[in-house]
C-alpha positions, 0 to 999 in steps of 0.5 A: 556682150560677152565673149564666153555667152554660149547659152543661146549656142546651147539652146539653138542646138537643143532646138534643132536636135528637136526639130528634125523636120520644118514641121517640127520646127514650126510646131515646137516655135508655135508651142513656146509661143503659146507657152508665152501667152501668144495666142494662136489664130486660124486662117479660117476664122474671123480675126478680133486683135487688140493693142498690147496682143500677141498673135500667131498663124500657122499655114501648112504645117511648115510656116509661121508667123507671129507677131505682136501688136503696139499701140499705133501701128498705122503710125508707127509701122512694121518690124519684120524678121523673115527667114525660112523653116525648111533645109536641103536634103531628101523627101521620101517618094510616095511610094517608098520601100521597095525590094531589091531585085538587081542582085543577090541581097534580100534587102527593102530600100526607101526611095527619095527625092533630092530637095533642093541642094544639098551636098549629097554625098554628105549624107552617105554613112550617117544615122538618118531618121524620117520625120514630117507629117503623115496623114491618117483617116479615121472612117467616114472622115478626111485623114488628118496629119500627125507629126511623126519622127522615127525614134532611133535610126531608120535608114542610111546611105551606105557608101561604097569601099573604096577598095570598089571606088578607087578613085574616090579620093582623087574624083570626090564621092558621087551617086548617081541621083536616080538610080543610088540614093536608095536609102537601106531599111530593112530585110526581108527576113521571113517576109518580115521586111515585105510589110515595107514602110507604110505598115512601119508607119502605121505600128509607130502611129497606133492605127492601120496601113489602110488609114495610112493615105500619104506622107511628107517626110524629110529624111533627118540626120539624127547625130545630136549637135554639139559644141567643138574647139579649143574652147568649144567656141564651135558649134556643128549639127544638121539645119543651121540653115536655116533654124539658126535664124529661126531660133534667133528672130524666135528670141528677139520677137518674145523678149522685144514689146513693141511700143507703138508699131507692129513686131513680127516673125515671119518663117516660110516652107519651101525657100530651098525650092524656090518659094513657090507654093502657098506657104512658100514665100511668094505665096500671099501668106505674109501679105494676107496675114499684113491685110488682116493686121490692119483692118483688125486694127481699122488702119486698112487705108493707112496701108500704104504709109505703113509699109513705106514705114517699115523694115524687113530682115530677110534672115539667112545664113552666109558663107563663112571664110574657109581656109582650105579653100580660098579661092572660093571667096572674095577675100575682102568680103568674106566674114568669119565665124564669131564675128557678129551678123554678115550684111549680104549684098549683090549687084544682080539683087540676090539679095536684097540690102541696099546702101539704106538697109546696110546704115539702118541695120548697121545703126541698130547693131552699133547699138547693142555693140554687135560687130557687123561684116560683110558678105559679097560673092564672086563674080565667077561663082553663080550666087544663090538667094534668099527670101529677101528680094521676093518679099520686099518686091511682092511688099513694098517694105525696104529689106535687108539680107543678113545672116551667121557666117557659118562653113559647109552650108547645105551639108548635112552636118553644117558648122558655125560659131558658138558667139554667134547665135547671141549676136544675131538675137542682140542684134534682132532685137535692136531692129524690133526695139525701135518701132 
């Protein structure tokens, strides 16, 4: 491989500046898919798939999962990239834009919640947009959601001066997550900012606030990505996790025919919040779309073989070694950026790599000539997870957790290495280019 291949670098920025929401990740995979001659199915409807097809299902708006059918599946079984649409920050409350009324100011705030974790303060002084989808009713019908995403910067956390904070250096910069997250956006000049958020939305979507019924927006950092270093060998931008492992099982999937088995990408809402909801991954979205695989193409009673034949990649960012801090990693397992996939590994099972999954997936990089390292945590330091151990119990298939070293994760501006997107597609590709 080369060393200088920025163009996937290229790409992954482009897709994540067009994807400020997991709603819009979802429909912008689900677009170039259909742009491939993938065909999209409905949950909702019977399924008729032939060998040589190529498929998708969406579920919630958020999740997705594509996959394309050889000739023997039963005989030959499953490759499964897995990885998550979603990343930490804020959602905006339903009911958003309020009035101040603890002071002077004649300001209108939006009010959020805090989704899953992210480092806060990360977000304060930066242009934030809203995105997601938002659901509208015509008269007489169910409202039905459309995809919006504000066009230029809409709110912002203003932080405090320090001249006000004078300890912010020596103590690091806090909000209490109740009461100072309200995000600035818009006067009330003239009673012009009284119409608040919902008639904002409804300018924006062509129709009236009384069709506005309820919304799910994410509150997105609008600055665009960009290349940094030297020799720009560095990337930066919002959501590296996870759309990195989107982009790249996206890649791999359309650019790796099966031959006899069954290659899929598997991408789930709701990881950062634990998974638990019916397009999360504990949900039975995967499962359901495996059954319905199988008996489209008579092998339901060869369940059991085919998964004890298959493998899944749980794909999810790691941690990248920091220099400025040290003392924050397990110095002889701690992977550097543009130094190919980190193979995750812990005792207690927050992940889920074994000795098997750390050959098999070693074997396929080895390959293709992708370098491979290694991640564990410290002991000291509680270990967070991925969607691998929830899928390979709820599946029964062997799995192993993999992912691009990357620094700042849960920031709202996150880094990598500008390599690593071309190691990590190399390296699913040779995964799926075995079954």
């Amino acid at each position: 491989m080369a060393d200088q291949d920025y163009t996937l670098a290229d790409d992954l920025l482009e897709f994540i500046d067009a994807a400020p929401s997991p709603w819009h990740a979802a429909a912008i995979m689900a677009a170039q898919l259909q742009g491939m001659g993938f065909e999209e199915l409905r949950e909702d409807t019977a399924w008729t798939l032939r060998p040589g097809g190529d498929y998708f299902v969406r579920r919630g708006g958020a999740s997705l999962v594509a996959f394309r059918v050889g000739s023997d599946p039963a005989g030959s079984g499953l490759r499964i990239i897995g990885t998550h649409t979603d990343s930490p920050g804020f959602r905006v409350r339903p009911e958003a834009a309020v009035g101040t009324d603890n002071g002077p100011g004649t300001l209108r705030t939006v009010g959020v919640e805090v989704y899953g974790g992210p480092i806060v303060a990360s977000f304060a002084d930066r242009d934030l947009g809203l995105a997601g989808p938002v659901w509208v009713s015509e008269p007489g019908t169910v409202a039905t959601p459309r995809l919006f995403s504000s066009p230029h910067p809409l709110v912002r956390l203003p932080n405090l001066a320090i001249h006000l904070n004078r300890g912010v250096n020596e103590e690091g910069l806090k909000f209490q997550l109740q009461d100072q997250l309200a995000l600035t956006f818009a006067e009330n000049d003239d009673g012009a900012g009284e119409a608040g958020l919902r008639e904002y939305l409804a300018a924006e979507l062509g129709t009236t606030a009384d069709a506005v019924t309820a919304w799910e927006l994410a509150v997105a950092d609008l600055q665009p990505g960009t290349r940094f270093g030297r020799e720009r060998e560095f990337i930066a931008n919002s959501q590296l996790d996870n759309l990195a492992s989107c982009h790249a099982g996206l890649h791999a999937l359309v650019n790796e025919r099966p031959a006899r088995g069954v290659t899929m990408l598997a991408c789930f809402d709701h990881e950062e919040v634990g998974s638990e909801s019916h397009r999360g991954a504990a949900g039975n979205f995967l499962p359901s779309v495996m059954e319905r695989l199988l008996a489209a193409v008579e092998a339901r009673d060869a369940a059991g073989e085919v998964a004890a034949r298959s493998w899944l990649v749980s794909a999810d960012m790691a941690h990248a070694w920091n220099p400025n801090f040290p003392q924050a990693y397990d110095a002889t397992h701690a992977p550097q950026v543009n130094g190919g996939p980190a193979i995750k590994l812990n005792a207690k099972q927050r992940y889920a790599s074994d000795g098997e999954g750390e050959a098999w997936f070693r074997a396929a990089c080895d390959r293709v000539g992708v370098p491979v390292q290694r991640y564990v945590h410290r002991n000291d330091i509680p270990c967070g997870s991925t969607i691998g151990p929830i899928s390979a119990a709820r599946l029964g298939i062997r799995t192993v957790d993999v992912g691009s070293p990357m620094w700042a994760m849960h920031s709202a501006r996150e880094s990598a290495g500008a390599r690593d997107p071309a190691y990590l597609v190399a390296a699913f590709r040779s995964c799926l280019a075995e079954v």
